[in-house]
C-alpha positions in Angstrom: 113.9 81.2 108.3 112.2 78.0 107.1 112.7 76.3 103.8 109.1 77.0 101.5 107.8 75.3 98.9 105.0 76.1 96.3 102.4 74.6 93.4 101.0 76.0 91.2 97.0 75.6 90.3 95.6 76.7 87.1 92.0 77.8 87.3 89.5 76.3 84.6 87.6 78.9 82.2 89.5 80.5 79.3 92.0 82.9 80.6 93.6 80.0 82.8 94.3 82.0 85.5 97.2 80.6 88.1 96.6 80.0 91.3 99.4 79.3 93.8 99.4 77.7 96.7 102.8 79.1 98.8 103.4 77.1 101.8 106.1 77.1 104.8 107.9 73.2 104.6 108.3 73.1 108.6 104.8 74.4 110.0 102.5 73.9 106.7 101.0 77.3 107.2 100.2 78.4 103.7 99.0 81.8 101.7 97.0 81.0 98.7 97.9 83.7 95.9 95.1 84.8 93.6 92.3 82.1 93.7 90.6 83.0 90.6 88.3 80.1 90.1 88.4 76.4 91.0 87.8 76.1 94.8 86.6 73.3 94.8 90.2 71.9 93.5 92.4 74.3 95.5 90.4 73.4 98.8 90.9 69.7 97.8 95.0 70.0 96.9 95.2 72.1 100.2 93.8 69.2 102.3 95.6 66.6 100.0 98.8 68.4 101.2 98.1 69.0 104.5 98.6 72.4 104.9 96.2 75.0 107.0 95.3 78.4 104.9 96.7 81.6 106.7 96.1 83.9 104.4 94.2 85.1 101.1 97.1 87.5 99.1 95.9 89.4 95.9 98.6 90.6 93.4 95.5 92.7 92.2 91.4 93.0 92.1 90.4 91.5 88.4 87.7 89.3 88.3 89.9 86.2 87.2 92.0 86.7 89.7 89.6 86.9 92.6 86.7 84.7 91.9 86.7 81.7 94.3 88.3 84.2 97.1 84.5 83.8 98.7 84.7 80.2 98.7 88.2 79.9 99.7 87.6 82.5 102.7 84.4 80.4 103.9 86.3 77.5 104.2 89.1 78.4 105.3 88.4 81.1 107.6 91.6 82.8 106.5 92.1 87.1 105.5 92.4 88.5 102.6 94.9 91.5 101.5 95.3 93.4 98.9 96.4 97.0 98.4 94.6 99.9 99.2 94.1 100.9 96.2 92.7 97.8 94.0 90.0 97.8 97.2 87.2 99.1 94.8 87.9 96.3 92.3 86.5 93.9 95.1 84.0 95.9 96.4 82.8 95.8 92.9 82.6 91.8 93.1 81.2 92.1 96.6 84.2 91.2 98.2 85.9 93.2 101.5 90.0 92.9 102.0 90.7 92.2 105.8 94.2 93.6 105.3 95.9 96.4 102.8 99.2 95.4 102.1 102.0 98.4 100.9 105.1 98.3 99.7 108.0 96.4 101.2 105.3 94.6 103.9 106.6 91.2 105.4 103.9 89.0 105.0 104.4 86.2 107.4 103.7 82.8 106.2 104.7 80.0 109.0 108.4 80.4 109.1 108.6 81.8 106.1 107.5 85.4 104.3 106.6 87.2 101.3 107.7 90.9 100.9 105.7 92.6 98.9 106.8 94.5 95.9 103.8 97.5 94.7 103.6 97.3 91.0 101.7 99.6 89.4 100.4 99.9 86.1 97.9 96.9 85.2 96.0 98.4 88.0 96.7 101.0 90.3 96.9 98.6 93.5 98.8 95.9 91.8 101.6 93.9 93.6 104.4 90.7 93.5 105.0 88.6 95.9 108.5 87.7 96.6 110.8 85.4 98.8 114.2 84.2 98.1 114.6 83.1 94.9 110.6 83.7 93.5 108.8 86.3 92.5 104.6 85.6 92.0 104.2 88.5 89.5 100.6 88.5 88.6 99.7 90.4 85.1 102.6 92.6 85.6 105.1 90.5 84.1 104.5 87.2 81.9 107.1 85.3 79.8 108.4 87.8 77.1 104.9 90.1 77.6 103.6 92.6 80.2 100.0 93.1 81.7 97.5 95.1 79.5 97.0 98.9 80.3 94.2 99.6 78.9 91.6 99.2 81.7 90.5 101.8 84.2 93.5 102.8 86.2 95.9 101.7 84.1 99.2 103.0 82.7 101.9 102.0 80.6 104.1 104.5 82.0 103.8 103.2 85.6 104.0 99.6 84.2 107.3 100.2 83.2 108.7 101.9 85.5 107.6 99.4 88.2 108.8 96.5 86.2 112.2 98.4 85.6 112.5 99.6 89.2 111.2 96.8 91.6 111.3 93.4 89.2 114.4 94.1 86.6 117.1 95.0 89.9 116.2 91.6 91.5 118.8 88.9 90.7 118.4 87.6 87.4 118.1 84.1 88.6 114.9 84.8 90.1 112.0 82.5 88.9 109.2 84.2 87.9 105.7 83.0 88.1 103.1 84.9 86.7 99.4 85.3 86.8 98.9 83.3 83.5 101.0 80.9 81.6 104.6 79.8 82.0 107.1 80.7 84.1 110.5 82.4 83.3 113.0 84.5 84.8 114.3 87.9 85.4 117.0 87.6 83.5 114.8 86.2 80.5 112.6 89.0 80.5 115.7 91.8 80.7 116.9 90.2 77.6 114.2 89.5 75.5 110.9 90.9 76.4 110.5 93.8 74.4 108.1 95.2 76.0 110.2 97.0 78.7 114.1 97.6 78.1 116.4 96.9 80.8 117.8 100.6 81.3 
């Protein structure tokens, strides 16, 4: 499998959503993960690098996670997936997923992949992205916090449990990039966020 590399973009408005752009080093085939806003910039880093858009991936259907998907599918020409069951968040925006993605999918990307992981809990449909090494967590899991419950579909229970079951038995030197703010890893978070105990 071929060697990947990544960026990350952070979208402009006042939740500074991050955008990241995930790309195989050997064919430049890329997935852009969670274009919230700003495609004007992510369309102009993605031709500034040279890669080709293969694919639209959506840890979840917010609204600051999925606003410049239109733009970025226009241009691009590429699908979009999401999970079956965050499809009514889009639909809501007036968006339509090309693909549903499940549990434990291999998401091509070139020569690379993602797998995804389903994460329940900020939303019913919600998901991470990982390969080797990464994890793109979007409002599951943030540095020392968790993703809010308290919107329709929500649950702290589930929350926890996927964090606990799917993010917490990955190796702890996995870097972990979430939908907002800094980075950190699973190890970090098993020892310090206090939000979910490692069990």
């Amino acid at each position: 499998m071929s060697a990947y590399e990544f960026e990350t973009l952070v979208s402009p408005g006042s939740l500074r959503e991050n955008c990241y752009l995930f790309w195989c080093a050997e064919t430049r085939e890329a997935a852009v993960i969670d274009p919230g806003g700003g495609a004007d910039a992510i369309l102009a880093r993605v031709r500034e690098l040279g890669l080709k858009i293969g694919g639209i991936l959506l840890t979840h259907g917010h609204s600051d996670h999925i606003g410049a998907v239109a733009e970025v599918k226009k241009a691009a020409g590429a699908p979009v997936a999401v999970h079956a069951a965050d499809a009514p968040l889009l639909a809501d925006a007036s968006l339509r997923a090309d693909r549903f993605v499940a549990d434990g999918d291999i998401i091509p990307v070139g020569r690379t992949a993602l797998r995804v992981l389903h994460t329940p809990g900020h939303t019913p449909g919600g998901v991470c992205y990982f390969a080797e090494g990464i994890l793109f967590s979007g409002d599951t899991l943030f540095h020392t916090d968790v993703g809010y419950t308290h919107f329709p579909g929500g649950s702290a229970e589930d929350l926890a449990r996927s964090i606990r079951e799917k993010l917490y038995t990955l190796e702890e030197t996995t870097a972990v990039y979430p939908g907002h703010e800094e980075s950190t890893t699973i190890g970090e978070e098993k020892r310090h966020n206090l939000c979910v105990r490692a069990e």
